[in-house]
N, CA, C and O of each residue as an XYZ file, in Angstrom:
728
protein
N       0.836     -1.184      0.000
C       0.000      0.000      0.000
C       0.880      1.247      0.000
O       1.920      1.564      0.577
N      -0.090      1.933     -1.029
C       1.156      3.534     -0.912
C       0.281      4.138      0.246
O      -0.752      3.604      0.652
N       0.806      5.310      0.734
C       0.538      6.571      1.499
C       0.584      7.634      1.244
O       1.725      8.090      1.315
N      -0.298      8.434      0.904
C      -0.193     10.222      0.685
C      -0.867     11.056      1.259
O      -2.038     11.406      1.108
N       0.208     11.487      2.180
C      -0.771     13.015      3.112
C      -0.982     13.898      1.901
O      -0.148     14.169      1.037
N      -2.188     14.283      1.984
C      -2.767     16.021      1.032
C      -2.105     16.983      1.814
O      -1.104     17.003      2.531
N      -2.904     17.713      1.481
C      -2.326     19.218      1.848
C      -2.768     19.461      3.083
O      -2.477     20.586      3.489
N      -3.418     18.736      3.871
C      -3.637     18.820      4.847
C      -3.124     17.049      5.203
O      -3.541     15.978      4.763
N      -2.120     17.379      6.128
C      -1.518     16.080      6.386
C      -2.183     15.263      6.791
O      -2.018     14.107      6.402
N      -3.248     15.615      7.793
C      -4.074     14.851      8.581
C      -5.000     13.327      7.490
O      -5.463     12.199      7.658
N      -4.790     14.343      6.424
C      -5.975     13.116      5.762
C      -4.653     12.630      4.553
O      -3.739     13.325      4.108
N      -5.016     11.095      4.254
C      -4.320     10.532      3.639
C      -5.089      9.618      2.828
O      -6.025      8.847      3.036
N      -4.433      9.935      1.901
C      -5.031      8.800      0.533
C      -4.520      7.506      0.341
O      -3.383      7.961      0.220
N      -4.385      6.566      0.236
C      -4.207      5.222      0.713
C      -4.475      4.273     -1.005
O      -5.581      3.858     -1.352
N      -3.195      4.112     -1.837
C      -3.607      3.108     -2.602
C      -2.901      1.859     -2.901
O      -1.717      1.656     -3.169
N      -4.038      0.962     -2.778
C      -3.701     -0.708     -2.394
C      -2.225     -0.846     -4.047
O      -2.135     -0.019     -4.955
N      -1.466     -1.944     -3.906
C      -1.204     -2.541     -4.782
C      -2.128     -3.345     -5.329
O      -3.104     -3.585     -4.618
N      -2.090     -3.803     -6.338
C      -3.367     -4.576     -7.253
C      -2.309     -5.655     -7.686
O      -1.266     -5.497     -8.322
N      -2.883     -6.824     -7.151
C      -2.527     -8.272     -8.394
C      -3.382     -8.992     -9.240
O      -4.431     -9.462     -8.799
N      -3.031     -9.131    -10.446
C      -4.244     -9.276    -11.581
C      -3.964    -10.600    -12.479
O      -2.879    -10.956    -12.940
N      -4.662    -10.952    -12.549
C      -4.281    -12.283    -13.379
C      -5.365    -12.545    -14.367
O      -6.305    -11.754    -14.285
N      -5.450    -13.398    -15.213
C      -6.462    -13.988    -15.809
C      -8.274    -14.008    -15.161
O      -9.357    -13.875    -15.731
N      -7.913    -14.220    -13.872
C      -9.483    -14.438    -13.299
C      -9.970    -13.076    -12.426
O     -10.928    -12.922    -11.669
N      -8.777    -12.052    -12.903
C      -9.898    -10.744    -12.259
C      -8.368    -10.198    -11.453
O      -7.272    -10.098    -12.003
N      -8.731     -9.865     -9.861
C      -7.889     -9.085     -9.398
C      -7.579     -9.468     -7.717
O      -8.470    -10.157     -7.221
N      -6.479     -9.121     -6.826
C      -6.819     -9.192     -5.432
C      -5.777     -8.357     -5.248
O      -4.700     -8.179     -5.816
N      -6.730     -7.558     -3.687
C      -5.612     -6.272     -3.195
C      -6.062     -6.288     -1.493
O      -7.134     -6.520     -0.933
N      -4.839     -5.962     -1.041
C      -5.446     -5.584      0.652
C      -5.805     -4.004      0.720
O      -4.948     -3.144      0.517
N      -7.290     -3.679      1.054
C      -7.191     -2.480      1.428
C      -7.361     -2.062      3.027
O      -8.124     -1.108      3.176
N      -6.977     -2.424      3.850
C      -6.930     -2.117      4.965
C      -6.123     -3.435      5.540
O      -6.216     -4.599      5.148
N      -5.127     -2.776      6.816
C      -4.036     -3.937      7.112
C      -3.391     -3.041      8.713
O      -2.280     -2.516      8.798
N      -4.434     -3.085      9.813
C      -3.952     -2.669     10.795
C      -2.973     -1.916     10.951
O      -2.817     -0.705     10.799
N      -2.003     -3.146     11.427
C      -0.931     -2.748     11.772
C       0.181     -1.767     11.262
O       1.091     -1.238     11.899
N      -0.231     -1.648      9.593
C       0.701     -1.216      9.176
C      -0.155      0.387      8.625
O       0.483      1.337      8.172
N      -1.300      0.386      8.752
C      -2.283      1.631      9.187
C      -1.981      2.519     10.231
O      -1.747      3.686      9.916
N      -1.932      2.131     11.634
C      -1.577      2.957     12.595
C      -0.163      3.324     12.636
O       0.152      4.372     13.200
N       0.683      2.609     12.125
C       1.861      2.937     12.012
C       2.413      3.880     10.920
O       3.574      4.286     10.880
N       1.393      4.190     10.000
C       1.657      5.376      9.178
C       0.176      6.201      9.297
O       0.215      6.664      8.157
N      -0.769      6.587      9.704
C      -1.692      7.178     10.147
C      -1.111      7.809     11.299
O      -0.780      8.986     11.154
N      -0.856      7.081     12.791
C      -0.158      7.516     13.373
C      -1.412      7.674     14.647
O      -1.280      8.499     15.551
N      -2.619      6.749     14.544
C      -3.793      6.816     15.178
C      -3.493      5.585     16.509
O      -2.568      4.827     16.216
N      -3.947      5.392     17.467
C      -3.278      4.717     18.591
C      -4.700      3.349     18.379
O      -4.344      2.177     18.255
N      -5.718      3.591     18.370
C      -6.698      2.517     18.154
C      -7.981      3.261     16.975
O      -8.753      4.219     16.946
N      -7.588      2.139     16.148
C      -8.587      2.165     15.466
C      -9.516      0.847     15.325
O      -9.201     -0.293     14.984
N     -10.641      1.332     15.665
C     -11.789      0.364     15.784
C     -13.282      0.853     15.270
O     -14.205      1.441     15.833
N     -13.073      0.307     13.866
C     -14.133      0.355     12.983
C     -15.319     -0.251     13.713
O     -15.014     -1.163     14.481
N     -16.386      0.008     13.649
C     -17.794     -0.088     14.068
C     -19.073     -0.281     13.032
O     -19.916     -1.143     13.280
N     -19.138      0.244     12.303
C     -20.224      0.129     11.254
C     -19.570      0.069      9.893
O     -18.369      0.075      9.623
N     -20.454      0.018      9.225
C     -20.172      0.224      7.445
C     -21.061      0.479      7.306
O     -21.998      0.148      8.032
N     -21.163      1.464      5.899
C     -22.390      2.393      5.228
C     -21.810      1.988      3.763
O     -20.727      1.536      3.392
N     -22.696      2.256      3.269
C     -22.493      2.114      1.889
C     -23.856      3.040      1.154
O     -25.020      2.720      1.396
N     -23.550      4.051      0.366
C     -24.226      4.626     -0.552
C     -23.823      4.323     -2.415
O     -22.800      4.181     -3.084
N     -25.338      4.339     -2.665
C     -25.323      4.584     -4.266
C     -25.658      5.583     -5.080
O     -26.842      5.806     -5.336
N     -24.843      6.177     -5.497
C     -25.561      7.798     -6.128
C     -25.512      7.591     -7.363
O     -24.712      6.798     -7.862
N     -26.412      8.315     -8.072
C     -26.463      8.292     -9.701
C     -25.482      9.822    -10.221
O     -25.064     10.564     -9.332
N     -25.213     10.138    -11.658
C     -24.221     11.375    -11.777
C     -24.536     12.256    -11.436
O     -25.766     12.276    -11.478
N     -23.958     13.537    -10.896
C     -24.314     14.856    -10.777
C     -24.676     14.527     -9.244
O     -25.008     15.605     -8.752
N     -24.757     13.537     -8.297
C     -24.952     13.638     -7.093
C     -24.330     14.505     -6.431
O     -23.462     15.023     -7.134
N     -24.371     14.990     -5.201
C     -23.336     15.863     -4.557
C     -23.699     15.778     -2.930
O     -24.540     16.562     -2.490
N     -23.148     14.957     -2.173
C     -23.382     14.963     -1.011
C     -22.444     15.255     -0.086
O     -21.244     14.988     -0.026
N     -23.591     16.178      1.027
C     -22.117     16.799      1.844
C     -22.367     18.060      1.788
O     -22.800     18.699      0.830
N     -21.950     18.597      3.349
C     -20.572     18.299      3.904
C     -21.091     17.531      5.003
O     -21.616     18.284      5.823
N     -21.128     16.701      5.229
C     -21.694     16.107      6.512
C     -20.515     15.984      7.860
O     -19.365     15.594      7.658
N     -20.971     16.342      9.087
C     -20.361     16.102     10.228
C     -20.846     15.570     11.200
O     -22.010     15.315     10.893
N     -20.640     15.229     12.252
C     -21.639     15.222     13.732
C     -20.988     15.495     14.785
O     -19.985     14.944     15.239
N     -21.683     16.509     15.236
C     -20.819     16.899     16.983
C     -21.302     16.067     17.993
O     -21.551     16.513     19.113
N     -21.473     14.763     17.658
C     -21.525     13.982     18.528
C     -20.752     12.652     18.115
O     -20.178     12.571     17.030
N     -20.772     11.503     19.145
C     -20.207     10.335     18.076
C     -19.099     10.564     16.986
O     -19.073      9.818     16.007
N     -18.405     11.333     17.095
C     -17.993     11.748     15.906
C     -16.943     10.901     15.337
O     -16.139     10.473     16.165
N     -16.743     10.526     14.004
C     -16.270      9.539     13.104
C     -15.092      9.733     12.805
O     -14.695     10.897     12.748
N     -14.044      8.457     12.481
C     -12.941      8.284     11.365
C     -13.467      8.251     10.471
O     -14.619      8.617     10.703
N     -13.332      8.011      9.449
C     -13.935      7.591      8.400
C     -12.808      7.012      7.606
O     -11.853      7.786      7.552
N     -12.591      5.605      6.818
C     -12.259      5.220      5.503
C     -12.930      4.895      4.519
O     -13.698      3.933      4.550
N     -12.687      5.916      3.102
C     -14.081      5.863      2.368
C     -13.300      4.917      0.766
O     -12.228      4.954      0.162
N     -14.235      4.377      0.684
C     -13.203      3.973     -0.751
C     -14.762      3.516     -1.263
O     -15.781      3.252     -0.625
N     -14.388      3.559     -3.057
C     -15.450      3.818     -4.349
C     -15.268      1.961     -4.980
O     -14.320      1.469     -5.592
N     -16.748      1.216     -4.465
C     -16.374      0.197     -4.870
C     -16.704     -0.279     -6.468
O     -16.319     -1.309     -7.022
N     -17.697      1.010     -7.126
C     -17.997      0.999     -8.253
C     -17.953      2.358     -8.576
O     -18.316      3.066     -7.637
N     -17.538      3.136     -9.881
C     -17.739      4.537     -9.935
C     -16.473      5.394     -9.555
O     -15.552      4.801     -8.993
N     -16.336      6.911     -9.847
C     -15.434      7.584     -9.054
C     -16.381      8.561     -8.923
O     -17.324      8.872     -9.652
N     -15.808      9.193     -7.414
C     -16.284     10.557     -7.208
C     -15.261     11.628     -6.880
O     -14.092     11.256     -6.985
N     -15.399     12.476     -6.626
C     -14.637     13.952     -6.279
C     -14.850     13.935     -4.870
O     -15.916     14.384     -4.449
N     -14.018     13.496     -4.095
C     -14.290     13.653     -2.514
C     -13.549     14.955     -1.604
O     -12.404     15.395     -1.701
N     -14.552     15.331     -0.791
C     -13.510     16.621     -0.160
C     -13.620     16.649      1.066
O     -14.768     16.799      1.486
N     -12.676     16.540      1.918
C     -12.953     16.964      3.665
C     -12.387     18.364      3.913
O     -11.363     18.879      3.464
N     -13.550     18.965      4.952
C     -13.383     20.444      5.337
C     -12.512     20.305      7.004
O     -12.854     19.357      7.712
N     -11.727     21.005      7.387
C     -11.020     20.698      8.662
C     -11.893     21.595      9.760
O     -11.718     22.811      9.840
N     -12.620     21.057     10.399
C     -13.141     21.888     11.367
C     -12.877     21.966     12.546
O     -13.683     22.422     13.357
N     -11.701     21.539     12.866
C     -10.856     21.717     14.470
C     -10.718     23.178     14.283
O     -10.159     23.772     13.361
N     -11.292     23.625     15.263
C     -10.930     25.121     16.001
C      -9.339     25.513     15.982
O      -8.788     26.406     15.338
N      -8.791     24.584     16.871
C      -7.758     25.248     16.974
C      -6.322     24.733     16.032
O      -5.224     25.025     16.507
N      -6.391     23.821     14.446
C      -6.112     23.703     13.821
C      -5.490     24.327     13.112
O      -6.434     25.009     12.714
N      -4.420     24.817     12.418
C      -3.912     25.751     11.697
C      -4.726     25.575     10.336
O      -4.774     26.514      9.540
N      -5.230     24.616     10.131
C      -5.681     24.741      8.659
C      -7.313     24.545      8.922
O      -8.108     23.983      8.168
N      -7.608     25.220     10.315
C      -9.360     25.059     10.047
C      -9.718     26.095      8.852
O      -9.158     27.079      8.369
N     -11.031     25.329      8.589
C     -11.647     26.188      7.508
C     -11.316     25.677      6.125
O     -12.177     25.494      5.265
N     -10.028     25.456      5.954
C      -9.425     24.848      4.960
C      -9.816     23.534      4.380
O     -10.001     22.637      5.202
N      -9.963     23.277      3.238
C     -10.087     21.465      2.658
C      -8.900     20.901      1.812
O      -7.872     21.453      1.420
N      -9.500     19.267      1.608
C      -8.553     19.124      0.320
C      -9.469     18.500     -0.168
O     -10.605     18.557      0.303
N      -9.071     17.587     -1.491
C      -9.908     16.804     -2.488
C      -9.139     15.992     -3.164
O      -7.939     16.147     -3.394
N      -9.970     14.926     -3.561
C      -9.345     13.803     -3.968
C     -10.223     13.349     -4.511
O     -11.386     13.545     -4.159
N      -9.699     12.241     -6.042
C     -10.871     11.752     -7.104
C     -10.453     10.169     -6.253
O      -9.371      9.700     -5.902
N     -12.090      9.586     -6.125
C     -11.718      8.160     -5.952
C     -12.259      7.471     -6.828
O     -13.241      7.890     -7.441
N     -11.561      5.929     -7.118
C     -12.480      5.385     -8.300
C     -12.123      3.964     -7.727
O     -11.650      3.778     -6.606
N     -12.363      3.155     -8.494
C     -12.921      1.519     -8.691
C     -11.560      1.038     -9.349
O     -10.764      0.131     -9.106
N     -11.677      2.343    -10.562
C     -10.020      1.406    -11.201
C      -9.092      1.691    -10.077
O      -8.809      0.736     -9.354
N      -8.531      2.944     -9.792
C      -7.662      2.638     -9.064
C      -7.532      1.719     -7.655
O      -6.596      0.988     -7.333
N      -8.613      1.960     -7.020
C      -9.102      1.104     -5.977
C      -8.558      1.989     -4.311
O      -8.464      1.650     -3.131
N      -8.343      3.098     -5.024
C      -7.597      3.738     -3.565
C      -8.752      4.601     -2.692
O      -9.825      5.038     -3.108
N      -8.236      4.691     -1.488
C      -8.832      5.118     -0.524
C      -8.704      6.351      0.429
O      -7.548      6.519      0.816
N      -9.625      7.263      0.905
C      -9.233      8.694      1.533
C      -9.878      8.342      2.982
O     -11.095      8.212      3.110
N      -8.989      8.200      4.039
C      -8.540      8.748      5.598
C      -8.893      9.861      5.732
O      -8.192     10.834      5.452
N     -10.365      9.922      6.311
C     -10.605     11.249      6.685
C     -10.781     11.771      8.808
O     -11.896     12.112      9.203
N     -10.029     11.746      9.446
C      -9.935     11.629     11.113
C     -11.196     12.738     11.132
O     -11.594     13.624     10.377
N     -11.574     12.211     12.359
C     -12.535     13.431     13.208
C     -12.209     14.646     13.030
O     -11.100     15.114     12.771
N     -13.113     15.112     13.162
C     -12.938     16.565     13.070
C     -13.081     17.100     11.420
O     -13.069     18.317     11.605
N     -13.137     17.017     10.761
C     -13.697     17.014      9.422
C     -15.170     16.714      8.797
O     -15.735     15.643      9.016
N     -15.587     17.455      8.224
C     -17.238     17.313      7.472
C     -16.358     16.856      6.106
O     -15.185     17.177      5.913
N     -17.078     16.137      5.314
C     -17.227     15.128      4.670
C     -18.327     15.187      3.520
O     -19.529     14.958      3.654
N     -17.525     15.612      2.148
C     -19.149     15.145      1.178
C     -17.864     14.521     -0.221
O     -16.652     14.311     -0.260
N     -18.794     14.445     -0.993
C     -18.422     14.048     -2.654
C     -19.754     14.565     -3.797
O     -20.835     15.117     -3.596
N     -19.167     14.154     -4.850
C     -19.723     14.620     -5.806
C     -19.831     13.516     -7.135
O     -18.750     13.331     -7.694
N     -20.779     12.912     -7.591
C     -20.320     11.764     -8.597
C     -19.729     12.435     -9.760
O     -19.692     13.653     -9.934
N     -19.212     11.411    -10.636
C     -18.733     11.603    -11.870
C     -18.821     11.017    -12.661
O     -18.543     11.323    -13.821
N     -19.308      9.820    -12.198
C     -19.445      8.463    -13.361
C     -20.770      8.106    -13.361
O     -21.284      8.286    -12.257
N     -21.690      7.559    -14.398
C     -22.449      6.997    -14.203
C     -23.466      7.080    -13.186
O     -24.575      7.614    -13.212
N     -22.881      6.464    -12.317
C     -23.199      5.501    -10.647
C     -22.010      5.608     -9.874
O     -20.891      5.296    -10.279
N     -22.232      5.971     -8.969
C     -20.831      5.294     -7.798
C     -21.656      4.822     -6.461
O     -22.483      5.388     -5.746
N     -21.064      3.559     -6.454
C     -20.968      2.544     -4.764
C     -20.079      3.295     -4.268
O     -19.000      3.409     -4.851
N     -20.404      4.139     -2.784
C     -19.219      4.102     -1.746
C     -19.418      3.593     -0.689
O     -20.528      3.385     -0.198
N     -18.255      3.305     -0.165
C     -18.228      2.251      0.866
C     -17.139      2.843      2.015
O     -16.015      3.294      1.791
N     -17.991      2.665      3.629
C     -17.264      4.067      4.507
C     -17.884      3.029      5.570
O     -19.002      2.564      5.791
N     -16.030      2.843      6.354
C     -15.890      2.189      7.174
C     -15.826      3.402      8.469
O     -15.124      4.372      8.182
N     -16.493      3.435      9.865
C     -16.474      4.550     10.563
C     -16.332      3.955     12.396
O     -16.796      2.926     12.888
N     -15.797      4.683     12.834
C     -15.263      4.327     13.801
C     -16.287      4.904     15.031
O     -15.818      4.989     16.166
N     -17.556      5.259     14.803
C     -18.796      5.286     16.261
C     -19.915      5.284     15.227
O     -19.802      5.216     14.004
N     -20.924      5.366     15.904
C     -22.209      4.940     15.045
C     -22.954      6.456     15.033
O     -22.771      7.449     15.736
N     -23.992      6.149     13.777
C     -24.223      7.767     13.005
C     -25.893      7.909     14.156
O     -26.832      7.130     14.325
N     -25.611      9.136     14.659
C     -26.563      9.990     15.608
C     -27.422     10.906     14.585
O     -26.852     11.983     14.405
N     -28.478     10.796     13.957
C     -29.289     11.850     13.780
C     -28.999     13.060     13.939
O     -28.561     13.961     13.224
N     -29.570     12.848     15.853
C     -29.713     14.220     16.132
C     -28.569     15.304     16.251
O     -28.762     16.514     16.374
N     -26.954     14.461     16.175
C     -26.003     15.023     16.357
C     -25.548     15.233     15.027
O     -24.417     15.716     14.977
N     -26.125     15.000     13.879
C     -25.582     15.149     12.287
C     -25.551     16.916     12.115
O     -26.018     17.642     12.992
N     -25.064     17.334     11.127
C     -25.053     18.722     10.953
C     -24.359     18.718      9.645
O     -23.690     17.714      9.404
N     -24.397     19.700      8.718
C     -24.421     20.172      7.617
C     -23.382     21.122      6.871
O     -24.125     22.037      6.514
N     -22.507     21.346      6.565
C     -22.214     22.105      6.209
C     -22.378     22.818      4.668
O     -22.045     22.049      3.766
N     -22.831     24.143      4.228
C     -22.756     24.336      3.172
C     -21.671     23.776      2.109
O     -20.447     23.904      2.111
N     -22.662     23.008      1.058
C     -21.320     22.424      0.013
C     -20.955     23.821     -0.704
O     -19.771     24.147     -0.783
N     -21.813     24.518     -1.145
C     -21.332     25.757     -1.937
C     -20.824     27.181     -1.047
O     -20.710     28.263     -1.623
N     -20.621     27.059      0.006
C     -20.403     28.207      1.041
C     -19.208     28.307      0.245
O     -18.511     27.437     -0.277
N     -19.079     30.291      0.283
C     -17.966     30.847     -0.941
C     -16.636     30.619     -0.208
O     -15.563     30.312     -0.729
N     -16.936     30.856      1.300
C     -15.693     30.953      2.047
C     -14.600     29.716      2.235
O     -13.451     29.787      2.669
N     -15.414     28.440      1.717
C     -14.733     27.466      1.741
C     -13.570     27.580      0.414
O     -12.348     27.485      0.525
N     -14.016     27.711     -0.298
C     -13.715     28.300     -2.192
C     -13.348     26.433     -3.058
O     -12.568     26.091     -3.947
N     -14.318     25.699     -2.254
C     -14.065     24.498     -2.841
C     -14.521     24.646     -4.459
O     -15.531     25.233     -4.847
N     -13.327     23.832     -5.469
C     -13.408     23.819     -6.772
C     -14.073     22.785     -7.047
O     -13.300     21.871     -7.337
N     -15.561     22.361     -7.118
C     -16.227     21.235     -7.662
C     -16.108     21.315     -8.972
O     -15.997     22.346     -9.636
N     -16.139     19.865     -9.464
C     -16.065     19.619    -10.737
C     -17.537     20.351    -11.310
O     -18.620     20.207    -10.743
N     -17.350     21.045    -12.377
C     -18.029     21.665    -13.650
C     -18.983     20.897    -14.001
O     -18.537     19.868    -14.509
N     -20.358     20.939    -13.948
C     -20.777     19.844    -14.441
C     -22.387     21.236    -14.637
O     -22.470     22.379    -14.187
N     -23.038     20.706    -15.186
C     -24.548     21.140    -16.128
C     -25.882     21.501    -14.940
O     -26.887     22.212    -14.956
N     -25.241     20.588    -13.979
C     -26.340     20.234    -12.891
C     -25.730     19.382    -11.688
O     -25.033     18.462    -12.118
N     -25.779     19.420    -10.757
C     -25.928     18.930     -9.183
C     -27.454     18.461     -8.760
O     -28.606     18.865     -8.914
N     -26.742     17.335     -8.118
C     -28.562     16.943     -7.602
C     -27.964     16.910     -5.817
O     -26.965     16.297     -5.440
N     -28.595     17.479     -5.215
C     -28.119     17.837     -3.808
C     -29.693     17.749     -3.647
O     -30.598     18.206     -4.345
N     -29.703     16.864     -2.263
C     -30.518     16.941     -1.095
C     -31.374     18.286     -0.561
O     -30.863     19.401     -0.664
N     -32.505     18.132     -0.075
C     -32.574     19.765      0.533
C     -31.699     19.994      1.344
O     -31.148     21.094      1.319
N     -31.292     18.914      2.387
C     -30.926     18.817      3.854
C     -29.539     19.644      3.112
O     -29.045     20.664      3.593
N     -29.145     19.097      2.099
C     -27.845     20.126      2.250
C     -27.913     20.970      1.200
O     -26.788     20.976      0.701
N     -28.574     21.628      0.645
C     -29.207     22.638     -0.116
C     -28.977     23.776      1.529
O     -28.194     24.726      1.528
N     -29.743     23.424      2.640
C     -29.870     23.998      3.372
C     -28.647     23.809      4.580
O     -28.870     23.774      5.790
N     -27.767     23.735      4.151
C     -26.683     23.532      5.330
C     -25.926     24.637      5.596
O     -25.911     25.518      4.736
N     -24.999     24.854      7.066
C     -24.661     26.145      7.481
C     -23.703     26.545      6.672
O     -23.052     25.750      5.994
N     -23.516     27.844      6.662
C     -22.072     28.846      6.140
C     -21.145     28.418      7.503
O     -21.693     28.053      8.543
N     -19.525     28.522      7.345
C     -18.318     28.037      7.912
C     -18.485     29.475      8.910
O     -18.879     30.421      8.229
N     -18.325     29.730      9.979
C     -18.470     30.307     11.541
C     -17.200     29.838     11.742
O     -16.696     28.734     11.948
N     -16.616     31.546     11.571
C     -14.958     31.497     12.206
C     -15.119     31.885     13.746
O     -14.086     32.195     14.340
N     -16.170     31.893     14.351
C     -15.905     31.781     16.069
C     -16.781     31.041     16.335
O     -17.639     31.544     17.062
N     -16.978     29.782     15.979
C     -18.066     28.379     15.994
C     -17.080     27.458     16.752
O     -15.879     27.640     16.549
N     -17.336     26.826     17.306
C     -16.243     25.976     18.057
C     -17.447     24.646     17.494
O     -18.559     24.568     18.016
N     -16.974     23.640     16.330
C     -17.897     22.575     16.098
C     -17.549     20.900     16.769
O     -18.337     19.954     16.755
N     -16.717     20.905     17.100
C     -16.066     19.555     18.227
C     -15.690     19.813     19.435
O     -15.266     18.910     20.156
């Protein structure tokens, strides 16, 4: 497995080696030991799996929760999308700030997104399966929103004709530079 901190070190993109033969393919994408030792996380203990299917032009996100709040490893088991985490630690040097990353199926790689980050994507293909391994279980009442189009973020979504966004995040907050959200 490779390793790549973004621009925000905290989150890392993660892509498996692939072995391929005649009857298809096999790769490890997740491998403990050798996770925390370049993550640099002391226990990680996955809890649920989610899995969404979006059709093109989807756009979901920014999702967070000030409660329960999640690791997340997200990887695209069909499809790619445009994935972006926003850093919302207060006292972070790069709050406010995001990065982005395309995930797909061919490549098979994966984005490390730690607490403290809201969380969306955007399809590009077709269809995309994602598949998001999370480390506490998802609270309703503690979910919260962040604007995907808030200017202050200045996230560059892919160009596209149309977005199909949710109300829930049609209606999500603008980024509050004296908001303390964790």
């Amino acid at each position: 497995m490779k390793f790549k901190r973004l621009k925000i070190s905290d989150i890392v993109e993660i892509t498996p080696e692939v072995f391929k033969d005649n009857r298809g393919f096999f790769c490890e994408i997740f491998r403990l030991n050798i996770f925390k030792n370049i993550i640099k996380v002391k226990n990680i203990n996955f809890i649920q799996d989610n899995l969404s299917k979006s059709k093109k032009y989807t756009l979901r996100g920014l999702h967070y929760q000030i409660e329960n709040t999640q690791d997340k490893l997200i990887s695209v088991l069909d499809g790619e999308i445009f994935d972006v985490a926003v850093d919302l630690r207060k006292n972070s040097k790069t709050f406010g700030k995001h990065v982005s990353c395309i995930l797909n199926s061919k490549k098979k790689n994966l984005l490390w997104v730690p607490k403290g980050f809201a969380h969306g994507f955007f399809v590009q293909s077709k269809s995309a399966l994602v598949s998001y391994k999370v480390t506490d279980y998802y609270n309703k009442k503690a979910e919260r929103t962040l604007l995907w189009n808030d200017k202050s973020l200045n996230i560059k979504w892919p160009n596209s004709i149309k977005k199909i966004v949710s109300n829930k995040d049609k209606n999500g907050d603008i980024l509050d530079i004296n908001k303390k959200y964790f």
